[in-house]
C-alpha positions as CSV (number, residue, x, y, z in Angstrom):
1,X,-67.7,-62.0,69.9
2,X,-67.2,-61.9,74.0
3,X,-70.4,-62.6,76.0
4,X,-72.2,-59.5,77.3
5,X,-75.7,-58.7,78.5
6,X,-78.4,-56.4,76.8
7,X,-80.9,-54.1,78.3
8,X,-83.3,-51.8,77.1
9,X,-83.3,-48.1,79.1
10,X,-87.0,-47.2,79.5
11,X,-86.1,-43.4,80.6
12,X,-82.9,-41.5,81.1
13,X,-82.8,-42.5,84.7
14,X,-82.4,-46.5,83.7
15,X,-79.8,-45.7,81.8
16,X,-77.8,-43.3,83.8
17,X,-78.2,-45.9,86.4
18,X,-77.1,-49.0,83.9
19,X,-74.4,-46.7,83.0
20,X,-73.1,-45.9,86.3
21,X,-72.8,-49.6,87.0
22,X,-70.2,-50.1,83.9
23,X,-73.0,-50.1,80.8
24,X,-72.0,-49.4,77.6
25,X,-74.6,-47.2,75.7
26,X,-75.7,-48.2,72.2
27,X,-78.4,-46.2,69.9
28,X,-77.5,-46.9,66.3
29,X,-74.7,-49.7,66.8
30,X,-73.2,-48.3,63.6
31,X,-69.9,-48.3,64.9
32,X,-69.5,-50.6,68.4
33,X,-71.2,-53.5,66.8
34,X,-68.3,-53.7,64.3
35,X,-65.6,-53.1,67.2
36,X,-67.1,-55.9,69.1
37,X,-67.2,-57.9,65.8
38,X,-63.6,-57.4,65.1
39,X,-63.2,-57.8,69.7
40,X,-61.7,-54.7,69.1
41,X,-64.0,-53.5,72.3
42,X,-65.5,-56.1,74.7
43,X,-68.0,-54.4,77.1
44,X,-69.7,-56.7,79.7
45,X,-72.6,-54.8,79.2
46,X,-75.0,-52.5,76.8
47,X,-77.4,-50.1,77.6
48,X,-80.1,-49.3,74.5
49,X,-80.9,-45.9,74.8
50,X,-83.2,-46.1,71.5
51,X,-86.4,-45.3,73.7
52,X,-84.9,-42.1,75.2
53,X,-87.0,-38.6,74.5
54,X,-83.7,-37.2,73.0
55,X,-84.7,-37.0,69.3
56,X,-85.8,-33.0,68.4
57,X,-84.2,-30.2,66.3
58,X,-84.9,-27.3,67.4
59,X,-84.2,-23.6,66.6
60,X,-82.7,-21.6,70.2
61,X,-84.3,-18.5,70.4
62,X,-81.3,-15.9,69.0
63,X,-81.2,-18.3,65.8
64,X,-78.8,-21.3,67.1
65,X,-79.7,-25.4,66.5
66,X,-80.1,-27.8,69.3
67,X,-79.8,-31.4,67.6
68,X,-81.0,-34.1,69.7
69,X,-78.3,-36.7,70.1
70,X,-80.6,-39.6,68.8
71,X,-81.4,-38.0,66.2
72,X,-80.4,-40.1,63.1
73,X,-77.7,-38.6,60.9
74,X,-80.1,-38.8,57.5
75,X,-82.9,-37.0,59.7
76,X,-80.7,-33.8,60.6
77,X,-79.4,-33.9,56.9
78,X,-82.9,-33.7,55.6
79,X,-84.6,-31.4,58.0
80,X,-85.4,-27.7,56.7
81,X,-84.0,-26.1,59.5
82,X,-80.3,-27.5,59.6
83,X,-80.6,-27.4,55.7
84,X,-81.7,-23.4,56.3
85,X,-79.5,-21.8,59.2
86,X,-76.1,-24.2,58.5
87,X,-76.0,-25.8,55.0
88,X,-72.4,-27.5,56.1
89,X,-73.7,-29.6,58.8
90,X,-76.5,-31.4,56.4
91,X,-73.2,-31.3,52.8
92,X,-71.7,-33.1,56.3
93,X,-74.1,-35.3,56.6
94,X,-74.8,-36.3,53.2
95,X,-70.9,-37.2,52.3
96,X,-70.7,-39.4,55.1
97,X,-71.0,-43.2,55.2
98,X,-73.9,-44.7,52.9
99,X,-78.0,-44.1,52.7
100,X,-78.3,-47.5,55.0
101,X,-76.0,-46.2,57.7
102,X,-77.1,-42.7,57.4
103,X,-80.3,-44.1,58.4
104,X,-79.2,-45.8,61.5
105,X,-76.3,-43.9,63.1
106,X,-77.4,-41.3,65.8
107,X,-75.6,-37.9,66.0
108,X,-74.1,-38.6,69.6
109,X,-72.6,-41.9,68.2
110,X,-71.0,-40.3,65.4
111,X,-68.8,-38.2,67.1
112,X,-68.5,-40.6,69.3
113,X,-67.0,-43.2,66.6
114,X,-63.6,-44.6,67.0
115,X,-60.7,-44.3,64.6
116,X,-60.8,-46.2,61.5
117,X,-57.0,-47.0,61.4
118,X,-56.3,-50.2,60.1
119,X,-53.9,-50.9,62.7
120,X,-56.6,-50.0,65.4
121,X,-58.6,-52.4,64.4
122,X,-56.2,-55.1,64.2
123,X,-55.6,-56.6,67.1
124,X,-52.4,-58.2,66.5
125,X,-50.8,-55.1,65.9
126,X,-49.5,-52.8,68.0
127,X,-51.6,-49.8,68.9
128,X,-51.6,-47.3,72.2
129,X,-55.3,-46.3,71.9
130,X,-56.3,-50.2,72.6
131,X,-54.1,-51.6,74.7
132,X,-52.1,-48.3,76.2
133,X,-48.4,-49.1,76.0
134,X,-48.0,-51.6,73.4
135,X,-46.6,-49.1,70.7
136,X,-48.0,-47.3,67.6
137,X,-47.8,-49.7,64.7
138,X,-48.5,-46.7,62.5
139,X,-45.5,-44.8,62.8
140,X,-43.1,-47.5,61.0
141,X,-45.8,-48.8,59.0
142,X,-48.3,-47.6,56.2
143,X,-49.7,-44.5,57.2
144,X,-50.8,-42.8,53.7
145,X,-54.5,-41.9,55.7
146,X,-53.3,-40.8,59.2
147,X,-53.1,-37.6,60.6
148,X,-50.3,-34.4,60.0
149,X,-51.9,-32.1,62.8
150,X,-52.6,-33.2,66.1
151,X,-50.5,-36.1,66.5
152,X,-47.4,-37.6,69.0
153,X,-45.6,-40.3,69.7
154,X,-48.0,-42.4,71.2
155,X,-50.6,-42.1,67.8
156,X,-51.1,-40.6,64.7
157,X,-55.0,-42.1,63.9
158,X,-57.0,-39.7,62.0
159,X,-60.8,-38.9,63.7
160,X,-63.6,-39.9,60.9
161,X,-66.5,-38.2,61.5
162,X,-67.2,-35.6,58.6
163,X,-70.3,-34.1,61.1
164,X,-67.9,-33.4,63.4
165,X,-65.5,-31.0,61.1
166,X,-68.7,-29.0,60.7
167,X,-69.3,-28.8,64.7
168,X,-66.0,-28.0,65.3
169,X,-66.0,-25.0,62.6
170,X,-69.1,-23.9,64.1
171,X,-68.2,-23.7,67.6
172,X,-70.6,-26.1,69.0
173,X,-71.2,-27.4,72.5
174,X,-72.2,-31.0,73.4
175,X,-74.7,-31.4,76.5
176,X,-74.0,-34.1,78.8
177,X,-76.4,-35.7,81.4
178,X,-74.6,-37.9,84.5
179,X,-74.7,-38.8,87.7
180,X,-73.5,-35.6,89.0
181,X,-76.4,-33.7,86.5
182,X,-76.3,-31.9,83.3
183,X,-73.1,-29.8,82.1
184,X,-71.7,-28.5,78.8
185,X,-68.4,-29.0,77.3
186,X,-67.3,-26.5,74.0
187,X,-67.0,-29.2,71.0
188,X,-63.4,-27.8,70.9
189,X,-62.2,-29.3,74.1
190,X,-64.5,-32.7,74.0
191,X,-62.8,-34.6,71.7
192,X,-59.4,-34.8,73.0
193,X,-55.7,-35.0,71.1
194,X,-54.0,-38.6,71.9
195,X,-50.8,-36.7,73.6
196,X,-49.4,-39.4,76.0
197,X,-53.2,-40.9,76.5
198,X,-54.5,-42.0,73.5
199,X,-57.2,-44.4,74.8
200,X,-59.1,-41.5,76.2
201,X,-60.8,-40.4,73.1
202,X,-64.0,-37.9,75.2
203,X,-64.1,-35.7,77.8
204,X,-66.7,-37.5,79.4
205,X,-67.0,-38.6,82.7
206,X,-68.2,-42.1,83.8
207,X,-71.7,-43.0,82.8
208,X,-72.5,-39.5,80.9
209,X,-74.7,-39.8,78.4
210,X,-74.8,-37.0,75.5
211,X,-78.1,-35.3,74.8
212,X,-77.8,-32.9,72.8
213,X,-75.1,-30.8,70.4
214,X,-75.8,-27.3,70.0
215,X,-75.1,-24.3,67.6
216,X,-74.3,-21.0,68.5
217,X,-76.1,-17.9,66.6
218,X,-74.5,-16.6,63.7
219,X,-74.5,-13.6,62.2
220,X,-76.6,-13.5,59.1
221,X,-76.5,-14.2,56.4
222,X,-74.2,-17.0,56.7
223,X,-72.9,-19.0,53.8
224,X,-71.4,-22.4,54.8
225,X,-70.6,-25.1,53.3
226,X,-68.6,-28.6,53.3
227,X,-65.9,-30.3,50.6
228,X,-64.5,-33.9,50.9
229,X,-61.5,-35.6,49.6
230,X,-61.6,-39.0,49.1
231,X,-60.3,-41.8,47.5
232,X,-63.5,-42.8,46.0
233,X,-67.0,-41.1,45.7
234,X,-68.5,-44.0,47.1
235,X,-68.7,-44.4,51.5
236,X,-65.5,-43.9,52.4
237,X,-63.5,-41.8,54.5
238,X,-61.6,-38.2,54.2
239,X,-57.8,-37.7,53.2
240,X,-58.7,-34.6,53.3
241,X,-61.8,-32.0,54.1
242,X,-63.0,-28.8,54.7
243,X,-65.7,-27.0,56.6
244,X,-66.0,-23.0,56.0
245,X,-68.8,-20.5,57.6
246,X,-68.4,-17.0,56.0
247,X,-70.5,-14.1,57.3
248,X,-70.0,-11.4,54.7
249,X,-71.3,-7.6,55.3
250,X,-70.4,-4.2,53.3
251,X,-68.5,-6.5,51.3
252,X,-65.8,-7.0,53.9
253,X,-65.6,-10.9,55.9
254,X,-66.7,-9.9,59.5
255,X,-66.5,-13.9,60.2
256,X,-65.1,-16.7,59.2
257,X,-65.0,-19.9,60.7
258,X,-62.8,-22.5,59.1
259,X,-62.2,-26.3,60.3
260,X,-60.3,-29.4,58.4
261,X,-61.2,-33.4,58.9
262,X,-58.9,-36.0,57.5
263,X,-55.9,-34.6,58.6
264,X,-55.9,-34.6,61.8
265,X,-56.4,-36.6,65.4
266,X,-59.2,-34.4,66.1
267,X,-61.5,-32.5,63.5
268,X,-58.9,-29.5,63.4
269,X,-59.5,-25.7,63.8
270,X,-57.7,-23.4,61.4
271,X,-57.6,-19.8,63.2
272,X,-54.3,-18.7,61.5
273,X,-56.7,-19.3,58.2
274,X,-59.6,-17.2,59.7
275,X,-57.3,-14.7,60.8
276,X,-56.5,-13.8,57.6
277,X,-59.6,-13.8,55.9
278,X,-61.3,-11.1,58.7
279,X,-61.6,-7.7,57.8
280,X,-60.7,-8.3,54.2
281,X,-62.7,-8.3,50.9
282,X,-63.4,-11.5,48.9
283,X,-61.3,-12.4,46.6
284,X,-59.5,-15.7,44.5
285,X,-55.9,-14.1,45.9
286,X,-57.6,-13.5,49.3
287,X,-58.5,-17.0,49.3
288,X,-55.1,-18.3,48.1
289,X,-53.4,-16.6,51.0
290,X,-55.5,-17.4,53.7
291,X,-55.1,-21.4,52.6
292,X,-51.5,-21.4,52.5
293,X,-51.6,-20.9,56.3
294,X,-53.7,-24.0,56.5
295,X,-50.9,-26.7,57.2
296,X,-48.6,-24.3,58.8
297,X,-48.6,-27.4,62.0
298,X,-48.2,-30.1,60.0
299,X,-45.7,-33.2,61.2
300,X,-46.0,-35.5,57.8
301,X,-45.1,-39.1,58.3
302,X,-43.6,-41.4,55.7
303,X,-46.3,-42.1,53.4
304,X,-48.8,-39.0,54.1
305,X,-46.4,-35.9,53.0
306,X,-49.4,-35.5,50.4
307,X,-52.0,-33.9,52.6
308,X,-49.6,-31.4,53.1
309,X,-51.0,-29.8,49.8
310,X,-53.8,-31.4,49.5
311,X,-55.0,-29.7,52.8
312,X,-54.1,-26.6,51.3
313,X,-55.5,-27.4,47.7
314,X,-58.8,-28.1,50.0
315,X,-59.4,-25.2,52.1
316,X,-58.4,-23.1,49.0
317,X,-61.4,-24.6,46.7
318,X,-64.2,-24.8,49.5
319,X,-63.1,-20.7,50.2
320,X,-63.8,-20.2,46.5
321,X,-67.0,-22.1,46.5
322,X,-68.6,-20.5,49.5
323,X,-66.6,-17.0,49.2
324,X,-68.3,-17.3,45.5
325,X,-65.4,-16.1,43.5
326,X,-64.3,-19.2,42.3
């Protein structure tokens, strides 16, 4: 591990300030503590924003979710309201990492956490999203867990955060504090494809700082729910996974909100999915149709041609399961 300094932000103005001047901001240390570990990532400096008011869950006023970004990932998983209004963001939660971790890791860092490609972290191999322009180790070498939507020729790393599937399915929007004040960014558009940049993982500007992620209003009621697949059942990561919102009225889908993790280099939106299921009646063959659209993007690599189906196999069973006509 590289030298650095350490300071501890008393408000949200020390640390905008510490992170205007190059600071690199820490809550959990779930995931940079391992990068430095590994020198993976070597700041000069990190800002411990622990202390910082940003902890609440509240309900908006039309019915939405406001998760503070400190809040730790077991917290939102627990609390009754999450657990109430959006079931998939706390089945999210709860399939993620282990209990210790869980109890650690904030919300703003985990969809803030880097790849988990083995090639990522080793720095002896080549790899765009560390050191731009050195090559993509990945796509000549074992890539049974990287991503089939998303990707280019610069990377193919799969994102890892399950929370983040759920976000993305239910059209969340991240709230960002800087220098230049607060602003909003649709979940969709702040966690970027790799394209021909790769190392810019966030649409954030220098020194932002998240505060908050927030939920939308649904239509009620709303059935949601998560499904992982994994190589074990034990802290580890998705091949495969999918998030589905249903809102169900009259007996015909007036939304559906559908999103996939483990598959791609961002948690990955499935409208062609959702646009089959709207208007329609449940049903097992509705359910089978609507999945087989699932990987129609899909570039398979050499070793991953798997999650092709398995994508499919995925979104198919968690339709059932929330749809209830298994």
């Amino acid at each position: 591990m590289y030298p650095f300094s350490f300071t501890k932000a008393a408000d949200t103005g020390a640390a905008l300030a510490a992170g205007r001047r190059g600071g690199r901001y820490i809550a959990g240390g779930t995931t940079l503590v391992d990068l430095m570990r590994e020198t993976v990532e070597r700041p000069g400096a990190l800002v411990d924003i622990g202390a910082l008011p940003l902890r609440g869950i509240t309900v908006t006023p039309r019915g939405g979710l406001r998760i503070g970004a400190l809040v730790r990932m077991a917290e939102a998983a627990a609390d009754p309201k999450v657990r109430g209004l959006f079931p998939v963001i706390s089945q999210a939660l709860e399939l993620s990492a282990s209990a210790q971790l869980r109890n650690m890791a904030t919300i703003g860092g985990n969809i803030m956490q880097r790849t988990r490609c083995s090639y990522f972290r080793d720095v002896t191999a080549g790899c765009n999203k560390r050191v731009p322009g050195s090559g993509c180790a990945a796509l000549a070498g074992y890539n049974r867990t990287h991503a089939i939507l998303g990707t280019s020729d610069q990377c193919v790393a799969t994102h890892p955060s399950d929370v983040a599937v759920a976000f993305a399915a239910l059209e969340a929007t991240v709230h960002l504090l800087g220098p230049d004040g607060p602003r909003e960014v649709v979940f969709a558009d702040f966690l970027l494809q790799p394209g021909r940049t790769p190392d810019r993982e966030q649409a954030l500007r220098p020194g932002e700082l998240i505060t908050a992620v927030q939920i939308p209003a649904h239509p009620q009621p709303l059935k949601s729910g998560y499904l992982k697949v994994r190589d074990r059942q034990s802290y580890e990561f998705a091949l495969t996974s999918a998030a589905v919102a249903l809102h169900v009225r009259g007996g015909v889908i007036g939304l559906a909100r559908v999103a996939a993790g483990g598959v791609g280099t961002v948690p990955w939106r499935l409208p062609a999915v959702e646009q089959v299921l709207l208007g329609q009646r449940p049903s097992p063959e509705l359910w089978t149709r609507a999945a087989a659209r699932a990987a129609d993007e899909a570039r398979p690599l050499t070793h991953n041609g798997f999650k092709v189906d398995l994508l499919t196999r995925t979104v198919e069973r968690q339709l059932r399961i929330v749809g209830g006509t298994p």
